[in-house]
N, C-alpha and C positions, 0 to 999 in steps of 0.2 A: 504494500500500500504506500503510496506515495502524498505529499501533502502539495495541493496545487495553488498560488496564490491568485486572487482575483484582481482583476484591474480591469473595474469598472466608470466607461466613460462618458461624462455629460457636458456638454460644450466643451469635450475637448481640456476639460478637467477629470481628474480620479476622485471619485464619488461613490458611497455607498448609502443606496437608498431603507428605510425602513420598510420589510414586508412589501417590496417593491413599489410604494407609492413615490413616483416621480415629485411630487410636493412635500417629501421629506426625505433632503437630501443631507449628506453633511461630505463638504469639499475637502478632503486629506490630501491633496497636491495639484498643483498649476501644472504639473513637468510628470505626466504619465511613465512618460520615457523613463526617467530616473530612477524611476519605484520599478519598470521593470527592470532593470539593472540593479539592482539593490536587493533584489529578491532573485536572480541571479547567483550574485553573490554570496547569498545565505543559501545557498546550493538547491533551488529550486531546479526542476528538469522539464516542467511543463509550466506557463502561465497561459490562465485564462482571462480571454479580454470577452467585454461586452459593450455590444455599443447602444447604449441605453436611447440614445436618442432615433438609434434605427430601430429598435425595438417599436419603439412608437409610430415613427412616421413609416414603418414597412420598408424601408431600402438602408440600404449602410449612408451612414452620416458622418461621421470620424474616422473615415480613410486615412486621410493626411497623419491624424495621433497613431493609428493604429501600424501604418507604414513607420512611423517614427521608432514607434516598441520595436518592431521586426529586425530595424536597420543597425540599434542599440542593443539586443542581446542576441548571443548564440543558441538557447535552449529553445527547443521547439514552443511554439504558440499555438491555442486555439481560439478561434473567434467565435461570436452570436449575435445574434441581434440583427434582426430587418435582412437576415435571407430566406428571398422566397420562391430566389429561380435558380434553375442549373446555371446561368451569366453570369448570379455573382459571385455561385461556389465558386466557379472556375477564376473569376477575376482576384477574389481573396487565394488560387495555390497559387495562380499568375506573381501574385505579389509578394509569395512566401510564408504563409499562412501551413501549418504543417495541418492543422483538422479543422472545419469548419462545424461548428454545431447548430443543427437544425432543430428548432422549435416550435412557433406555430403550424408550420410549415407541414410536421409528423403528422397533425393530426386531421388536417385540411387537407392536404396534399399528398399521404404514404409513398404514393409513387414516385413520389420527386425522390424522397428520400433512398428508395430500391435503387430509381435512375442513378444517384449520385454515388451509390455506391457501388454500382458495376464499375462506373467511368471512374471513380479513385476509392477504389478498396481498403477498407479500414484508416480511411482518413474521416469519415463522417461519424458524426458526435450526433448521437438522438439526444435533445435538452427536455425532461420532463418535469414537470413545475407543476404542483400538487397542491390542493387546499385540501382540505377534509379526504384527500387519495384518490380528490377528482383533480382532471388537469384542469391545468388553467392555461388560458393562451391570451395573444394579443396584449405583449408587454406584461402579464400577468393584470390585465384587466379585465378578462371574459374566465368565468368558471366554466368547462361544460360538463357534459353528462357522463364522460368516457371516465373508466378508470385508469389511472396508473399504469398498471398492471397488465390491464387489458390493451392499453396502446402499446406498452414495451411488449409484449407479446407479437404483437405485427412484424417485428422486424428480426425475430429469429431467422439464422439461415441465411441473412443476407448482405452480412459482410458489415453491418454496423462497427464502431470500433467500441464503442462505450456509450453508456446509458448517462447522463448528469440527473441525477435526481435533485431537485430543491423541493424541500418543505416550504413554501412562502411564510407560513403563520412564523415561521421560525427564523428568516434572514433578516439579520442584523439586528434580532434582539438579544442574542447572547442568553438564549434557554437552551442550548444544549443541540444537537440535533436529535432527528427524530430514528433512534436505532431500529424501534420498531419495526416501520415501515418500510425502514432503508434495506433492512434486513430480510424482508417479507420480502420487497420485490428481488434482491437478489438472487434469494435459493426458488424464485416462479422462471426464472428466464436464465438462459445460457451466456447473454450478452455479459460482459462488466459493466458493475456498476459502482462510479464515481457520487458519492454522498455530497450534500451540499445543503449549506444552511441550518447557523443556528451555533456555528465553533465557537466558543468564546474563553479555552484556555485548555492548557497542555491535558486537563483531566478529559476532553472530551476527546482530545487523540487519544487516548490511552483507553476509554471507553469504546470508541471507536476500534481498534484494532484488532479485537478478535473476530468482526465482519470480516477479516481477508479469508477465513477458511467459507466464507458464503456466498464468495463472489465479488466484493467488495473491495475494487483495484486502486480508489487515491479517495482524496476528499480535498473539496474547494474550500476557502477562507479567504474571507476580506476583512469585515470592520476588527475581527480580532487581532490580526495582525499590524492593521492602520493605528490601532489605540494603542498599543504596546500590551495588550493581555493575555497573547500569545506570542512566543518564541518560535519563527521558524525553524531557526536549527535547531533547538532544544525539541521542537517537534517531527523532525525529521530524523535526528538520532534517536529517537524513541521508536519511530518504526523500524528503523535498521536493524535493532536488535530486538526484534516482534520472531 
């Protein structure tokens, strides 16, 4: 299990929003770039970028920030946020993007997602983003009807690379994530699945960790890292010796 850092963008600043409402934001750096080099440094091997603002308007918005992270560190990156067609996957490997993660997208569109995965195998991230263990889509604005469960099910067999699970109720208030769930969908599906929302200090790595025998291949983190109340390296030499 790997610990993956967040860097999430809104104008073009790193921002992490509460339970993703875009009207509760709080700004932790002018210089995106910086934070991913920094997080780099503290021996990250994957960062996840989001582009909050494509999230909303449906296309990518933060190209420019997000070419800037690429240009600035060597460890592979995955993006989200406002793709919705096979043009912009391909535009985001075009520009060195190692995984794209598709979101609304899974559950609007599966096929895109199959599509995209023939044309770059195991570079595609399915993003599933849960309220009560219904998805939620559209920036995390629309709840629907689908479960979890039942969407990551769709994509067995076809090359996905990993599942992002977020709890919403649970990002960036620092309860904890939700093992439960994260747990349940791992041992239903074959995919990996990546945990997300809710880290808010080294005990929930450590609670976290025995998920690797269920499926359970990294875990995302922003605001814990952004505040100081989690240690990346001190989190990442905790799963080395998992």
């Amino acid at each position: 299990m790997i610990v993956i850092p967040a860097i999430d963008i809104k104008n073009g600043k790193c921002v992490r929003l509460l339970q993703g409402r875009m009207d509760a934001e709080t700004v932790f750096s002018d210089d995106p770039a910086a934070m991913g080099d920094r997080w780099e440094n503290e021996g990250a091997q994957l960062i996840h970028i989001v582009d909050l603002d494509g999230a909303v308007g449906k296309r990518p918005v933060n190209l420019k920030t997000i070419q800037d992270i690429i240009n600035r560190v060597s460890v592979p990156i995955q993006v989200g946020g406002g793709i919705r067609d096979l043009e912009t996957i391909k535009m985001y490997m075009d520009h060195g993007v190692s995984r794209v993660v598709i979101g609304t997208e899974a559950i609007k569109n599966p096929e895109l997602v199959k599509k995209a995965c023939r044309e770059f195998p195991h570079r595609i991230v399915v993003g599933i983003d849960a309220k009560g263990g219904m998805v939620a889509i559209e920036g995390w604005t629309q709840t629907t009807e689908t479960a979890a469960v039942d969407l990551a099910r769709q994509f067995e067999d076809c090359g996905v690379a990993a599942i992002n699970f977020t709890d919403i109720e649970r990002d960036g208030m620092r309860s904890g994530p939700n093992l439960k769930e994260t747990e349940r969908l791992a041992l239903s599906i074959s995919i990996p699945v990546v945990a997300s929302g809710g880290v808010s200090s080294i005990q929930d790595i450590i609670n976290l960790a025995p998920l690797a025998s269920a499926g359970v291949v990294g875990v995302i983190t922003g605001r814990a890292l952004y505040d100081g109340s989690l240690d990346l390296k001190a989190a990442i030499e905790i799963l080395n010796h998992q």
